[in-house]
TIVO-2410 file (N, C-alpha, C; in nm, 3 decimals):
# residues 124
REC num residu      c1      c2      c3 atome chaine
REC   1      X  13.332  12.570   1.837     N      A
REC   1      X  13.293  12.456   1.918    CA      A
REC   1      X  13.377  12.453   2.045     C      A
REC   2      X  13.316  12.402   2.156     N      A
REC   2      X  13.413  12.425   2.252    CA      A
REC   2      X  13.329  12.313   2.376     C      A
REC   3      X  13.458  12.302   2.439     N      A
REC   3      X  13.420  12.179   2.569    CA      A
REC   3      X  13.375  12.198   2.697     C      A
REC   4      X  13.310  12.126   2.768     N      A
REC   4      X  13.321  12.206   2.942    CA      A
REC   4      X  13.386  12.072   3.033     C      A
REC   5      X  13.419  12.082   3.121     N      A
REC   5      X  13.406  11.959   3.222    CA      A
REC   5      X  13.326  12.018   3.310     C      A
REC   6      X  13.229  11.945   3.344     N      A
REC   6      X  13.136  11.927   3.437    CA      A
REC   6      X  13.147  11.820   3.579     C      A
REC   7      X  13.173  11.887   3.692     N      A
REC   7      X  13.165  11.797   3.832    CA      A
REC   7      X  13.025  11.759   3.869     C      A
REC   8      X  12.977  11.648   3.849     N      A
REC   8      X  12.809  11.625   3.866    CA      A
REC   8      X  12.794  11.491   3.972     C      A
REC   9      X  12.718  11.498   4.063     N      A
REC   9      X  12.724  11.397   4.180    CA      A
REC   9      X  12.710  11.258   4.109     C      A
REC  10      X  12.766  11.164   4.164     N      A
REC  10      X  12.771  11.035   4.114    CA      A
REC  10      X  12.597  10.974   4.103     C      A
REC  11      X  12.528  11.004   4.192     N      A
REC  11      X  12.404  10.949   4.145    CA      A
REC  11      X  12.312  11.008   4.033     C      A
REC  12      X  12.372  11.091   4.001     N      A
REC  12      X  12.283  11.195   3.860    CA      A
REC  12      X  12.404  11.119   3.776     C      A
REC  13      X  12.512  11.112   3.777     N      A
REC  13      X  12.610  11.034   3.692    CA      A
REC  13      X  12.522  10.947   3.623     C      A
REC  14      X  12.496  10.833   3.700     N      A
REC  14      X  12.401  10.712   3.674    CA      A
REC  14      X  12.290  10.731   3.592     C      A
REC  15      X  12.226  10.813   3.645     N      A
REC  15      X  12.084  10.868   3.589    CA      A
REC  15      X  12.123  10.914   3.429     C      A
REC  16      X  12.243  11.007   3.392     N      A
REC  16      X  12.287  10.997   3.273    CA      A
REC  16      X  12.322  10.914   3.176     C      A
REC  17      X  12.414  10.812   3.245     N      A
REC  17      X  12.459  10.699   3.166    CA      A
REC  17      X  12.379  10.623   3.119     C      A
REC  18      X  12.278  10.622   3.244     N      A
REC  18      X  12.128  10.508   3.215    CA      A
REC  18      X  12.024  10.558   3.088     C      A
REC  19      X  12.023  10.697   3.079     N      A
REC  19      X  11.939  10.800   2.942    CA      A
REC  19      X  11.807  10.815   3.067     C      A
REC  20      X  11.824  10.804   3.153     N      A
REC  20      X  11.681  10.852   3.249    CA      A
REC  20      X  11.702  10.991   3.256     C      A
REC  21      X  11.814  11.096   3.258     N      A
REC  21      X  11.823  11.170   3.295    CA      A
REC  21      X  11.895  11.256   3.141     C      A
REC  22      X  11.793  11.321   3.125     N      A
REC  22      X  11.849  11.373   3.000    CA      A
REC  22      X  11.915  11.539   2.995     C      A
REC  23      X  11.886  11.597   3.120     N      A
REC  23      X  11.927  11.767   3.114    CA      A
REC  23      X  11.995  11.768   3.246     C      A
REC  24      X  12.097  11.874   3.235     N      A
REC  24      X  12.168  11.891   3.334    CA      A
REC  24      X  12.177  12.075   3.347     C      A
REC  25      X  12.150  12.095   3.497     N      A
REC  25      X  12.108  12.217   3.527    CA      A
REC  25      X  12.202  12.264   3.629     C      A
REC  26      X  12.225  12.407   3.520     N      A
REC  26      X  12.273  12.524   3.645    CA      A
REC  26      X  12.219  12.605   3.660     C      A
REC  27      X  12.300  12.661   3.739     N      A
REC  27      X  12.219  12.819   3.783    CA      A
REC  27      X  12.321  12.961   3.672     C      A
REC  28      X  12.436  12.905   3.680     N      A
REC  28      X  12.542  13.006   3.576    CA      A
REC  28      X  12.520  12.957   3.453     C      A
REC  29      X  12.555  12.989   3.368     N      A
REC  29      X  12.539  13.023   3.236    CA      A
REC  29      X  12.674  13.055   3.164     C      A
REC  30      X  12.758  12.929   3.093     N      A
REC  30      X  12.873  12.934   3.023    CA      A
REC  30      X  12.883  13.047   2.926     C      A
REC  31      X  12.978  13.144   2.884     N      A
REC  31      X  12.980  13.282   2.891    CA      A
REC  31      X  13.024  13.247   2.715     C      A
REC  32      X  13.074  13.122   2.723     N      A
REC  32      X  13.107  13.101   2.548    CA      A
REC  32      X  13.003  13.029   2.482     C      A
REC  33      X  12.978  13.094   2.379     N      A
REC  33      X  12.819  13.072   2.279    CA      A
REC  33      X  12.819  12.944   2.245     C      A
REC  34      X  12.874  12.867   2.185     N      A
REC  34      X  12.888  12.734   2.148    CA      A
REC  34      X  12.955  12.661   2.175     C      A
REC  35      X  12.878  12.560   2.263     N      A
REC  35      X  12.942  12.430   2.386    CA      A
REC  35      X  12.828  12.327   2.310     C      A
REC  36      X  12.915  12.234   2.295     N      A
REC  36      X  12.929  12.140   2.154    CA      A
REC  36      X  12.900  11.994   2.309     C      A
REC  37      X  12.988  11.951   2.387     N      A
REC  37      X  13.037  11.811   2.412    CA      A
REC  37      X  13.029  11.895   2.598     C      A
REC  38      X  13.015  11.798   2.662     N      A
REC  38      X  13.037  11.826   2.812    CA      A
REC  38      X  13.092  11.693   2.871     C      A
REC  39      X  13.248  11.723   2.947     N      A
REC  39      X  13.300  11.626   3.010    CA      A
REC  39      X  13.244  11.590   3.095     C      A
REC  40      X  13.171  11.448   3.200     N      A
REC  40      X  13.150  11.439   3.289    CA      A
REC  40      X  13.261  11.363   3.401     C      A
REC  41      X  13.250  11.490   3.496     N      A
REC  41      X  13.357  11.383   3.628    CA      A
REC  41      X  13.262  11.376   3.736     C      A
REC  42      X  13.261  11.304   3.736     N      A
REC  42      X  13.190  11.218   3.864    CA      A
REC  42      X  13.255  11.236   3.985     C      A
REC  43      X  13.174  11.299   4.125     N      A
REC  43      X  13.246  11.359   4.213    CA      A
REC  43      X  13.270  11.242   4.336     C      A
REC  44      X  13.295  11.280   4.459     N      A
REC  44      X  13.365  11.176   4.550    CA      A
REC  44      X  13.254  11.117   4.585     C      A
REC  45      X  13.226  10.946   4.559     N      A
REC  45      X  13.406  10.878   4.606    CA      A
REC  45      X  13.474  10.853   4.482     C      A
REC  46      X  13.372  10.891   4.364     N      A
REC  46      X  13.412  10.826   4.257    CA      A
REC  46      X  13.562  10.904   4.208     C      A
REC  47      X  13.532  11.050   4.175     N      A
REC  47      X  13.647  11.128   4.131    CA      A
REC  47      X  13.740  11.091   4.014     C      A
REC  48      X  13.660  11.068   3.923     N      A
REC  48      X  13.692  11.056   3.799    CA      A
REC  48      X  13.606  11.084   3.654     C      A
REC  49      X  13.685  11.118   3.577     N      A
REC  49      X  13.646  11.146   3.467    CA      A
REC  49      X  13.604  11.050   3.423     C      A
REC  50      X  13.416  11.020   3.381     N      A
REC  50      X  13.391  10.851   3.331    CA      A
REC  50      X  13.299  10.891   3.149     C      A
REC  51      X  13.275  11.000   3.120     N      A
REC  51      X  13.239  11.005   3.011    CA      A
REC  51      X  13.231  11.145   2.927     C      A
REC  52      X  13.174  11.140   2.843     N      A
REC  52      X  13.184  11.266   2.756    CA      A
REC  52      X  13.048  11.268   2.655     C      A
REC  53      X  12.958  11.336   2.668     N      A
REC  53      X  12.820  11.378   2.595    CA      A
REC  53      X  12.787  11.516   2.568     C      A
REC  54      X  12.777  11.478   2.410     N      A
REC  54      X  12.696  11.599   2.306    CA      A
REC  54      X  12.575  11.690   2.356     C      A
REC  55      X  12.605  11.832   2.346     N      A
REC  55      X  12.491  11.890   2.407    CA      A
REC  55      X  12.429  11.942   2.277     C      A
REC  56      X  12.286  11.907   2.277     N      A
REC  56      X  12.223  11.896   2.195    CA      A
REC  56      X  12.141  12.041   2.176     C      A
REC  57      X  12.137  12.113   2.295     N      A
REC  57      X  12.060  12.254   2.317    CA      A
REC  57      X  12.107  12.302   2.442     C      A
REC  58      X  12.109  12.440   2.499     N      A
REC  58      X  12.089  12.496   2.610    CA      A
REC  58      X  11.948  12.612   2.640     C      A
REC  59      X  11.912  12.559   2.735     N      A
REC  59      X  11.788  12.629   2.770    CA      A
REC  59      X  11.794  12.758   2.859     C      A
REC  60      X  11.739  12.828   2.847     N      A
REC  60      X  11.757  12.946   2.945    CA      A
REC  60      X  11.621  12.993   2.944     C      A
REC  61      X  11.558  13.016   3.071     N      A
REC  61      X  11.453  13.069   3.103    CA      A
REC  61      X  11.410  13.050   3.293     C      A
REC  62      X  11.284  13.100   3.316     N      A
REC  62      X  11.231  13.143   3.447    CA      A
REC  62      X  11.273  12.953   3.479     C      A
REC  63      X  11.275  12.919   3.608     N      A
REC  63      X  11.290  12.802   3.653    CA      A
REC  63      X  11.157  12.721   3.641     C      A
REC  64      X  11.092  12.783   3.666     N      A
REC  64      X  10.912  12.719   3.629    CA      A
REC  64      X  10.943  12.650   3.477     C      A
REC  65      X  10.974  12.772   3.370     N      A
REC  65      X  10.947  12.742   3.274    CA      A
REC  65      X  11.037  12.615   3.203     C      A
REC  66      X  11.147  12.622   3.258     N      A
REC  66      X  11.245  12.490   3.240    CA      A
REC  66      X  11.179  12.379   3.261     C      A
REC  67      X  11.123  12.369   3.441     N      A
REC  67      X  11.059  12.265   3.447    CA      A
REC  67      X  10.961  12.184   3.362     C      A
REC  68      X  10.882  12.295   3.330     N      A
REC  68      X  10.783  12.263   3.242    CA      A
REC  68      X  10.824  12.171   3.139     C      A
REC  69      X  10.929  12.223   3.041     N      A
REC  69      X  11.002  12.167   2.970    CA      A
REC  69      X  11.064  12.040   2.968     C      A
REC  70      X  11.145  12.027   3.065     N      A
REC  70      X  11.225  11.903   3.096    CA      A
REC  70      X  11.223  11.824   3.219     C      A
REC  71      X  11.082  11.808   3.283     N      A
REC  71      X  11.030  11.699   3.400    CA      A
REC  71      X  11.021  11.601   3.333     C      A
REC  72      X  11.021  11.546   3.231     N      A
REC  72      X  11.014  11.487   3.165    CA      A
REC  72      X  11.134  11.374   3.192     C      A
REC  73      X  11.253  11.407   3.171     N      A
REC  73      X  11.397  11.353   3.148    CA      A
REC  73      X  11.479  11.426   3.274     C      A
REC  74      X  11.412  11.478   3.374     N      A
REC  74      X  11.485  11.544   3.439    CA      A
REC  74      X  11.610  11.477   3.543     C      A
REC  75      X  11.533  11.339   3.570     N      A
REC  75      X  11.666  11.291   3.616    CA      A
REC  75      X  11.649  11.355   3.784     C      A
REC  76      X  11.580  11.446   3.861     N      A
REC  76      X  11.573  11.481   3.961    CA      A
REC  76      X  11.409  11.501   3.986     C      A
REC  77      X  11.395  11.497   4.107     N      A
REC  77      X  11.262  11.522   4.184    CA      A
REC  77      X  11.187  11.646   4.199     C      A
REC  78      X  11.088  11.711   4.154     N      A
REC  78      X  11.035  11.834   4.157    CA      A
REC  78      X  11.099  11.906   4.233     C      A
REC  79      X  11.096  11.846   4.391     N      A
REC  79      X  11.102  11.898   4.536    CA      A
REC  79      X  11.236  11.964   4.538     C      A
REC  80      X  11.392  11.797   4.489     N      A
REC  80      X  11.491  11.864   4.459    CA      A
REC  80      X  11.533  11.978   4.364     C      A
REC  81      X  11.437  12.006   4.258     N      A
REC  81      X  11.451  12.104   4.111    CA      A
REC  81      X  11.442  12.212   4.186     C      A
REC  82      X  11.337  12.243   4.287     N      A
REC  82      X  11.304  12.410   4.297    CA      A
REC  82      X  11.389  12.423   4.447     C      A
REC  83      X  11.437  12.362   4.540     N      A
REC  83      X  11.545  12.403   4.636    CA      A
REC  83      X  11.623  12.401   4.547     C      A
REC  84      X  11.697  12.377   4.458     N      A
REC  84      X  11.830  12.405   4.350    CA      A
REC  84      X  11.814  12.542   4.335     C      A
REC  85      X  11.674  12.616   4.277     N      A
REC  85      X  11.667  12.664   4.235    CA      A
REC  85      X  11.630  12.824   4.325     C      A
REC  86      X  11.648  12.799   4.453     N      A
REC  86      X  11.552  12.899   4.542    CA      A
REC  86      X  11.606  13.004   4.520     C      A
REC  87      X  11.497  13.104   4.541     N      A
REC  87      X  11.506  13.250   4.526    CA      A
REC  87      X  11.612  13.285   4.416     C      A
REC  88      X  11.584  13.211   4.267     N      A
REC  88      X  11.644  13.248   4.145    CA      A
REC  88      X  11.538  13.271   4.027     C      A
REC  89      X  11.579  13.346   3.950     N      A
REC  89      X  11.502  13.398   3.869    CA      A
REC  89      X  11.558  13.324   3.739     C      A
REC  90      X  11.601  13.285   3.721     N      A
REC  90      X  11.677  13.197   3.581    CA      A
REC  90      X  11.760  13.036   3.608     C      A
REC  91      X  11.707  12.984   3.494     N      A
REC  91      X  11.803  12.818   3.514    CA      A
REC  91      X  11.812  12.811   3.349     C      A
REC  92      X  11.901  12.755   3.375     N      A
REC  92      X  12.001  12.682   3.282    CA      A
REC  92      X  11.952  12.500   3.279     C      A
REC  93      X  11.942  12.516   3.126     N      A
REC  93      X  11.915  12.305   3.119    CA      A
REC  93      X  12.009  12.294   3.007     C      A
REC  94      X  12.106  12.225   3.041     N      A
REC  94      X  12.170  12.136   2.887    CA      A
REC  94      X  12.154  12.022   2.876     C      A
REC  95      X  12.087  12.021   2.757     N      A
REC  95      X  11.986  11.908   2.666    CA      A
REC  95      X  12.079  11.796   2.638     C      A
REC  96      X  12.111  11.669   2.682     N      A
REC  96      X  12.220  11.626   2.671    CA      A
REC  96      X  12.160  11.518   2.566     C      A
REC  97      X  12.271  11.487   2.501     N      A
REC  97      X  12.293  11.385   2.372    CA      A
REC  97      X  12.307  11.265   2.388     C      A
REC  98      X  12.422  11.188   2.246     N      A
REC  98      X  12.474  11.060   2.272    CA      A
REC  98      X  12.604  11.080   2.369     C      A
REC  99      X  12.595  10.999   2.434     N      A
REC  99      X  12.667  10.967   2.541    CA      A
REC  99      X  12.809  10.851   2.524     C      A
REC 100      X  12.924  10.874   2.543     N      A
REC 100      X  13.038  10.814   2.533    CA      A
REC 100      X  13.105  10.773   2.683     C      A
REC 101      X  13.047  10.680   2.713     N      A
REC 101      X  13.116  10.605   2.824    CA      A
REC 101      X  13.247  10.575   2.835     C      A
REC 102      X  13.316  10.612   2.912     N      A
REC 102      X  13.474  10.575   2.925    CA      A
REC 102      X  13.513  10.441   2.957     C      A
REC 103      X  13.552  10.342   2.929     N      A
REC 103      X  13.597  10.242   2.957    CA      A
REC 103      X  13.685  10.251   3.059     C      A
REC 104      X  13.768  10.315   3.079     N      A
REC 104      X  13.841  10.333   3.189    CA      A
REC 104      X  13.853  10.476   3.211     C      A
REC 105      X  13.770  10.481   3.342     N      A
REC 105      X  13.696  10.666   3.345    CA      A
REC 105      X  13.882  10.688   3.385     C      A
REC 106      X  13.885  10.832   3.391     N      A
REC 106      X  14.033  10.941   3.396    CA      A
REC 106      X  14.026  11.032   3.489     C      A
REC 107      X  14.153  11.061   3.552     N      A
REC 107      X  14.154  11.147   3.640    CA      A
REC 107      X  14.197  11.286   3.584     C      A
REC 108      X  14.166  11.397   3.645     N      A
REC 108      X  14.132  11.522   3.619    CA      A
REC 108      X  14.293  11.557   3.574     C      A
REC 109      X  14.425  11.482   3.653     N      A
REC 109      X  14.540  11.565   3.581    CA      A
REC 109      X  14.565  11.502   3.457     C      A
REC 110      X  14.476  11.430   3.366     N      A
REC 110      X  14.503  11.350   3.255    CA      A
REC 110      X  14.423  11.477   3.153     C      A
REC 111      X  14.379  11.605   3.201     N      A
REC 111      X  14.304  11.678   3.154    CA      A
REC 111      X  14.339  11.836   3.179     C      A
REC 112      X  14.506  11.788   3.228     N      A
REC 112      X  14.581  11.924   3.309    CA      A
REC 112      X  14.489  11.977   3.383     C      A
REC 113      X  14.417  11.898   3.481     N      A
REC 113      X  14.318  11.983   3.624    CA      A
REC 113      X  14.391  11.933   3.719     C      A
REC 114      X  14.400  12.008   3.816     N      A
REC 114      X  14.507  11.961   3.926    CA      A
REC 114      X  14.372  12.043   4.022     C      A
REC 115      X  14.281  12.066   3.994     N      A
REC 115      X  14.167  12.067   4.125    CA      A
REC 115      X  14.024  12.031   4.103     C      A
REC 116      X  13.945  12.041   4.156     N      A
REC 116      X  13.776  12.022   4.173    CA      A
REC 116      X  13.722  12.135   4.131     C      A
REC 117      X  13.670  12.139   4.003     N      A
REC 117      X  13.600  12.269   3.993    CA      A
REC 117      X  13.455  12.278   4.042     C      A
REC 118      X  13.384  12.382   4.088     N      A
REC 118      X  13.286  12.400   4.182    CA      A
REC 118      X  13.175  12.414   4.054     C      A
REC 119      X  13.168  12.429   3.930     N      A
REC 119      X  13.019  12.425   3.849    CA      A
REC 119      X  13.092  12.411   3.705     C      A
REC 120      X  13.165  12.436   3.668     N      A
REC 120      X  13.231  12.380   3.526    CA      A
REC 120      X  13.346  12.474   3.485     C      A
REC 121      X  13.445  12.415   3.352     N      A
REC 121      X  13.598  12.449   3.319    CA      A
REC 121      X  13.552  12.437   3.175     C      A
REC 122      X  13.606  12.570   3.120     N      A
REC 122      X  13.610  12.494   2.977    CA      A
REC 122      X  13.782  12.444   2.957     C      A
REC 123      X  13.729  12.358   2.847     N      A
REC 123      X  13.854  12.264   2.824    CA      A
REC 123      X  13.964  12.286   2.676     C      A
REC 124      X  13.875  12.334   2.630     N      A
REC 124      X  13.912  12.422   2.482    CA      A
REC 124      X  13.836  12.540   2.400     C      A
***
């Protein structure tokens, strides 16, 4: 089992917390087989660590075919899905879970990060 922290823009933040937005998409592909929980830090102005949610699946396939899948809960706009996605042949969706809101979200050196990671860290 193992963790990631994830830097995800504060308005997809929302969209998570709210359950409108149920998958969260990259373009890389975490290199360790079983990722269990994904930290979310919420990027500037917020810049803090505000929750932590169970990944329930990871998807891998053509970007079409993701869509297909998860427009549903996507939490983003067609238009924005496929500029994310331009001139790529593969996306990444993690199927996100129950969700653990931080009561008092945390900053990244409470997590020994002393920087901004650019698409995700594992944490253990």
């Amino acid at each position: 089992m193992c963790k990631i922290l994830m830097p995800i823009n504060p308005c997809y933040v929302e969209e998570i917390l709210s359950g409108r937005k149920k998958y969260e998409y990259r373009k890389i592909k975490a290199k360790k087989s079983i990722i269990d929980k994904m930290i979310i830090y919420s990027t500037s102005p917020v810049m803090r660590v505000v929750a932590e949610v169970d990944i329930e699946e990871i998807i891998e396939d053509t970007p079409e075919k993701i869509w297909n899948l998860t427009k549903e809960h996507s939490g983003v706009s067609e238009d924005f899905y496929y500029k994310y996605y331009k001139n790529k042949n593969y996306a990444i969706a993690y199927k996100l879970g129950n969700i653990k809101k931080y009561e008092n979200p945390k900053k990244l050196s409470e997590f020994g990060i002393n920087y901004t990671p650019q698409s995700f860290i594992y944490l253990d």
